[in-house]
N, C-alpha and C positions, 0 to 999 in steps of 0.2 A: 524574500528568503530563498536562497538557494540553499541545495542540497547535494553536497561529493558523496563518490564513495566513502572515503575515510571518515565522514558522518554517519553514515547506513552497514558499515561493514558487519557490527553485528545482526544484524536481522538477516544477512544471508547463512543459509545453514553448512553451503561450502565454504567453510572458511580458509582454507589451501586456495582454493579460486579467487577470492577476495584479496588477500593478501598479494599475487601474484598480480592484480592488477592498481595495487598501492601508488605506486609509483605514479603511472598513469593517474588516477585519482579522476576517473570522470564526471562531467554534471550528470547526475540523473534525474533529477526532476527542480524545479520552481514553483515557485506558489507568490502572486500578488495579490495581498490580502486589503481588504475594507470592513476597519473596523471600529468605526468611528463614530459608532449609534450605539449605545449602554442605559439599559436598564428593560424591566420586564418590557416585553412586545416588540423590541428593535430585534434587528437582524446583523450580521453579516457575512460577510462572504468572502468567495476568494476565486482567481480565477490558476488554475492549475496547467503544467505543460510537464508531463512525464517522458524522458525521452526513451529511444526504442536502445535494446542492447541487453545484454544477458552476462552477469556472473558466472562464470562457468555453464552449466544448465539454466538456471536461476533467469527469468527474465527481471529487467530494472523494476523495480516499486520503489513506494515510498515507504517512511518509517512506518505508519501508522498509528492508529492511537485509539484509546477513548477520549469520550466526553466528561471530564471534570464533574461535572454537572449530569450524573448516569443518565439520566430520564429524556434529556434532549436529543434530541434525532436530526438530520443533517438531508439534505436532499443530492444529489450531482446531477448534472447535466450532461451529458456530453456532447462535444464540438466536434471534435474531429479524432482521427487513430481507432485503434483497435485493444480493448484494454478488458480487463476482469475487476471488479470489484472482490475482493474476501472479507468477508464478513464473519465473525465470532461472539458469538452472545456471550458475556460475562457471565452469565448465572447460569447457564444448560451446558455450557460449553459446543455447543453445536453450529460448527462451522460449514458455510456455504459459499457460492462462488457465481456469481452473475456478471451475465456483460454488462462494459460500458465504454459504448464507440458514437460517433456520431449519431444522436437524434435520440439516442435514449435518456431515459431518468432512471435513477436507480437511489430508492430509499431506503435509507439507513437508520432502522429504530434504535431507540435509546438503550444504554445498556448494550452497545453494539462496539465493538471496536471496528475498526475498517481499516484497510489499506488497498491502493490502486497498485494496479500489476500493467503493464506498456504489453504486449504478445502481439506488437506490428510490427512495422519496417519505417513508421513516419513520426514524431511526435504524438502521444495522446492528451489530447487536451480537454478540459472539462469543468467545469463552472460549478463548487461548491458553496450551497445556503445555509445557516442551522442558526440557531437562537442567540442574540450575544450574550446571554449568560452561559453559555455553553462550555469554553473553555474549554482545553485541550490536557488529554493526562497520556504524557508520550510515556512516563516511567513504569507504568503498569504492562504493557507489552512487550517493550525494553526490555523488563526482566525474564519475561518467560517469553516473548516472541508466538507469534501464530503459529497453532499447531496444524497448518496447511500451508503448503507452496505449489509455486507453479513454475514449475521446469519443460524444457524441449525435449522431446523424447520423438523417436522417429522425425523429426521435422515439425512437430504443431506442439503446440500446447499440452501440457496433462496434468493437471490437479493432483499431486501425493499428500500422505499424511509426512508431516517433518523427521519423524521416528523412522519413516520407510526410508524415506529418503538420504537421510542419515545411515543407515543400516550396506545400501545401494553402494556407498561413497568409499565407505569403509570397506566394503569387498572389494573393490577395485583397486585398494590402494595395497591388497594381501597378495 
């Protein structure tokens, strides 16, 4: 499965940014997935390549998602690159943000939506496990989108809430 811009373009909250690189329409991430074991206690998995590059501010991410299946919980590995996990509990609404670069694992409890964020200069690559009843529910974030992003600001990375960031965009455009 690949993934363009003009796949992901909603989930950037610059959308003047987005739009302006339409055209272009770059890869930003891939997923080769195995999932060819179904029923209770099988697994699978998937191995992921997020590339590096930025939306306006915005660095590349994936869609993101929940689990179909709320309660299943997913693991990542990482292989190589420099990346963030975001992470948003369905039910507290409480959003947080952890590495994930080479040699880490970063676990993702159930009831968790996730999305990988790239914040390097190389491909981030990473190696995701979760249950095969698990299922993917891309239309529930799709709608409302993570209420955190991760934009460049002086040169690195910085975590805002969507609303600020929003708020930022709009002044600049006044």
């Amino acid at each position: 499965m690949r993934r363009y811009l003009r796949d992901l373009c909603a989930s950037f909250a610059d959308q003047a940014a987005c739009r302006a690189r339409l055209e272009e329409n770059p890869l930003l991430y891939q997923v080769t997935s195995i999932e060819d074991q179904h029923g209770a206690g099988q697994l699978h998995y998937g191995l992921g390549v997020l590339m590096p590059g930025k939306i306006g501010r915005e660095y590349f991410m994936t869609r993101g998602h929940l689990h179909a299946w709320r309660p299943a919980a997913e693991v990542y590995i990482g292989l190589r690159g420099r990346g963030l996990m975001v992470l948003e509990d369905e039910r507290t609404g409480e959003c947080r943000v952890t590495p994930l670069e080479a040699n880490t694992v970063v676990y993702v409890p159930g009831w968790t939506a996730h999305r990988t964020v790239n914040i390097g200069e190389e491909p981030l690559v990473y190696w995701g496990v979760f249950p095969s009843e698990a299922g993917h529910d891309y239309g529930a974030m799709g709608e409302r989108n993570f209420r955190i992003v991760v934009v460049e600001k002086n040169g690195a990375p910085v975590v805002m809430e969507r609303s600020a960031f929003l708020r930022e965009l709009e002044a600049q455009t006044q």
